[in-house]
N, C-alpha and C positions, 0 to 999 in steps of 0.2 A: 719470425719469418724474414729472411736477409732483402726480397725485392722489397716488402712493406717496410719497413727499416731504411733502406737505403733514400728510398721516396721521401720519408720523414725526415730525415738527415739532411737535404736537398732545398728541403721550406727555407725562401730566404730568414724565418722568424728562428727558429731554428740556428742557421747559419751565424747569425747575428748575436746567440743567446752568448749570454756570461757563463751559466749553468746550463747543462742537460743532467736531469736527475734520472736516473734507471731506477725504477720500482719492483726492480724484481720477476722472477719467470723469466728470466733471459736466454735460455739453449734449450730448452727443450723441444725441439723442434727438426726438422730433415735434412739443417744446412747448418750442425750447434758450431763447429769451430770458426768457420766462418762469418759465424753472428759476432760471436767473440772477440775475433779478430777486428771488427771492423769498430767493434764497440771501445778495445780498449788504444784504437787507434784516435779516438778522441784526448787521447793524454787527460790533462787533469781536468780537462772541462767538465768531464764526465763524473758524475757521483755516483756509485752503484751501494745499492740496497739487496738483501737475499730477500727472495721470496721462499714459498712453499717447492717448487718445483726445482729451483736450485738445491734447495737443502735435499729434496731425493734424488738428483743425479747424483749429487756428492754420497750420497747412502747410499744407491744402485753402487758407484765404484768401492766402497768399503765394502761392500756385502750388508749394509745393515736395515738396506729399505725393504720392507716388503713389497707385496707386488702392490702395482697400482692399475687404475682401469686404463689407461694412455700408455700402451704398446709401444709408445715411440719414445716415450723416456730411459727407459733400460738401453735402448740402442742407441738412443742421442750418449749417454754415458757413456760408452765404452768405445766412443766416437771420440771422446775430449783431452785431449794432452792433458799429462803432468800437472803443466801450469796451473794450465786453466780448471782443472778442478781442484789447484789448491788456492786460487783466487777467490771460485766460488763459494768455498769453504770458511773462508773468512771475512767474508762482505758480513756488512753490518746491519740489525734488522731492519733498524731507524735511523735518521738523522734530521739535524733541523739545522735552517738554513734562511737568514734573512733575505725579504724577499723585498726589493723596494713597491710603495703600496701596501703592503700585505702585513708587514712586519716579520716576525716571528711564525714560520712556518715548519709543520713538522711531516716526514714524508715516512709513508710503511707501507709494505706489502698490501696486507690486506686490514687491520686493525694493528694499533699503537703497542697494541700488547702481543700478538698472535697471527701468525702469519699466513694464517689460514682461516682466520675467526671469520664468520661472514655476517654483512651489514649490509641492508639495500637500501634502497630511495623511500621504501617505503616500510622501515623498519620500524619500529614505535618510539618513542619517545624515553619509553624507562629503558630500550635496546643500546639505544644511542648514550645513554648515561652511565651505562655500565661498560661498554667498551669501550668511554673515553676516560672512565677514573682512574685518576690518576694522573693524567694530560696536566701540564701544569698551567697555568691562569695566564700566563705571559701569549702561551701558542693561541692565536685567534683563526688558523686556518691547517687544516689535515688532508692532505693529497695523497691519494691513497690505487688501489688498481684491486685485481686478486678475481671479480669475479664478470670481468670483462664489459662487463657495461658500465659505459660513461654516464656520469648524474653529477648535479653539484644540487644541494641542498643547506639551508640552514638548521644548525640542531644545536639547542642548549647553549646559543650566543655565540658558536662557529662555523665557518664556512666550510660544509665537506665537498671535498671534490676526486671523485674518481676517476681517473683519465681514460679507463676502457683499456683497450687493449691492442697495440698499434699491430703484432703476426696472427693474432686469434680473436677476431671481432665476432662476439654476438650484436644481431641485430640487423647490421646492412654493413656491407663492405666497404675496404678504406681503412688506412692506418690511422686510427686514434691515440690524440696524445689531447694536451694540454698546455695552453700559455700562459704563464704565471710573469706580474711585473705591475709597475704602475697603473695600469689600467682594471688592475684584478685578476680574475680567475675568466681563463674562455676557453672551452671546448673546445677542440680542433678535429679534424677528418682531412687526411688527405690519401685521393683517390690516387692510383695507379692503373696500369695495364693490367689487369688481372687474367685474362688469356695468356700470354708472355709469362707474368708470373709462373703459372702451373704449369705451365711447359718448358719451363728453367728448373722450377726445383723438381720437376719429376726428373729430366736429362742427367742434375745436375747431383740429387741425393743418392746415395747409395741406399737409401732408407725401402725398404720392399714395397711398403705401400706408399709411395711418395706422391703417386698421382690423386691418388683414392685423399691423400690429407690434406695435399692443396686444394683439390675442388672443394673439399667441407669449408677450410678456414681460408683462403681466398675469397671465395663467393660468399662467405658468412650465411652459410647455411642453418645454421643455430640461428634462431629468433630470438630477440629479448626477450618475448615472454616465454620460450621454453627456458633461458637459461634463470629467469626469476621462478619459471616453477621447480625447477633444480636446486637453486639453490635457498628457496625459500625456507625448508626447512631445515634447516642450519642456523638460522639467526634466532633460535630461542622461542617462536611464537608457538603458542599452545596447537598441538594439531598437526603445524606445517602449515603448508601454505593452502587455502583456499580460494 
């Protein structure tokens, strides 16, 4: 979401950063070129990682994604220059990145392995052991996004941190991100105008329902706990979620 984005961009912490790492899910959205645009106008500061939703706009443009439930991905795709969907085609799943504090930090979508594997806050113990194997012993912290709530938790002797999701927040509204540096790991939200918002990207997308997507993910319409009973049953627990 380009207003939520730009607001984040704006944070003097932010401003100030050596690194801005993108996690991935980057255009799929009402305003994809111009996210894009503004994204790789960070020059090299910026490190960009694929998510799940990059890798299917790039599949929407080859023909080879099937459909998905989010309407707005096939048309975010056929929205996206040349370029930019042969950028997003080769952004990388992972990368690791010394982080002063912190040391040896490794950053993915959604899991180390899978960019779409889903891990919550409150995922068990043997969950968290099987999606980090492999992790190698050096990485003491995993910065991770994919299923939009923000958590940071200790598991198996590292520090995980999910930064949430700065265009598409479950839970309450506000661009979330995260600041990584000598002081550690800290949650971040930063609010904006969110009336303004929705009344820009509806003016301003050619997307059909552009009004109807900014009120959802503007206002963060999605509750955490709808989006943890969503995605609960994904992360392997006998049942689903309960």
């Amino acid at each position: 979401m380009l207003p939520a984005l730009e607001a984040v961009l704006a944070e003097p912490d932010v401003r100030a950063a050596e690194r801005i790492v993108l996690c991935g899910d980057l255009a799929a959205g009402p305003l994809p070129v111009r996210t894009l645009d503004l994204l790789a106008s960070l020059g090299d500061r910026a490190l960009w990682i694929s998510g799940n939703a990059d890798r299917e706009l790039v599949g929407h443009r080859e023909g080879t994604t099937a459909a998905v439930p989010d309407p707005v991905a096939p048309w975010a795709a056929g929205q996206l220059r040349e370029d930019q969907v042969e950028l997003l085609a080769g952004l990388p799943r992972t990368l690791t990145l010394e982080v002063d504090g912190l040391g040896a930090v490794l950053f993915c979508h959604a899991t180390p392995r899978d960019d779409e594997e889903t891990v919550l806050v409150d995922s068990t113990q043997r969950r968290w052991a099987e999606v980090m194997d492999g992790v190698g012993g050096e990485i003491g912290t995993v910065v991770c996004g994919h299923t939009h709530v923000p958590f940071a938790r200790l598991t198996h002797g590292r520090l995980v941190v999910n930064a949430g999701s700065v265009g598409m927040p479950y839970g309450r509204p506000g661009a979330h991100w995260a600041l990584l540096g000598p002081g550690g790991a800290a949650l971040r939200r930063t609010p904006f105008d969110y009336e303004a918002a929705c009344a820009r990207i509806a003016a301003e997308s050619g997307y059909p329902d552009a009004a109807a997507w900014a009120d959802e993910y503007v206002h963060a319409r999605n509750s955490a706990e709808d989006a943890l009973a969503a995605f609960g049953p994904r992360d392997g627990r006998p049942g689903g979620r309960t």
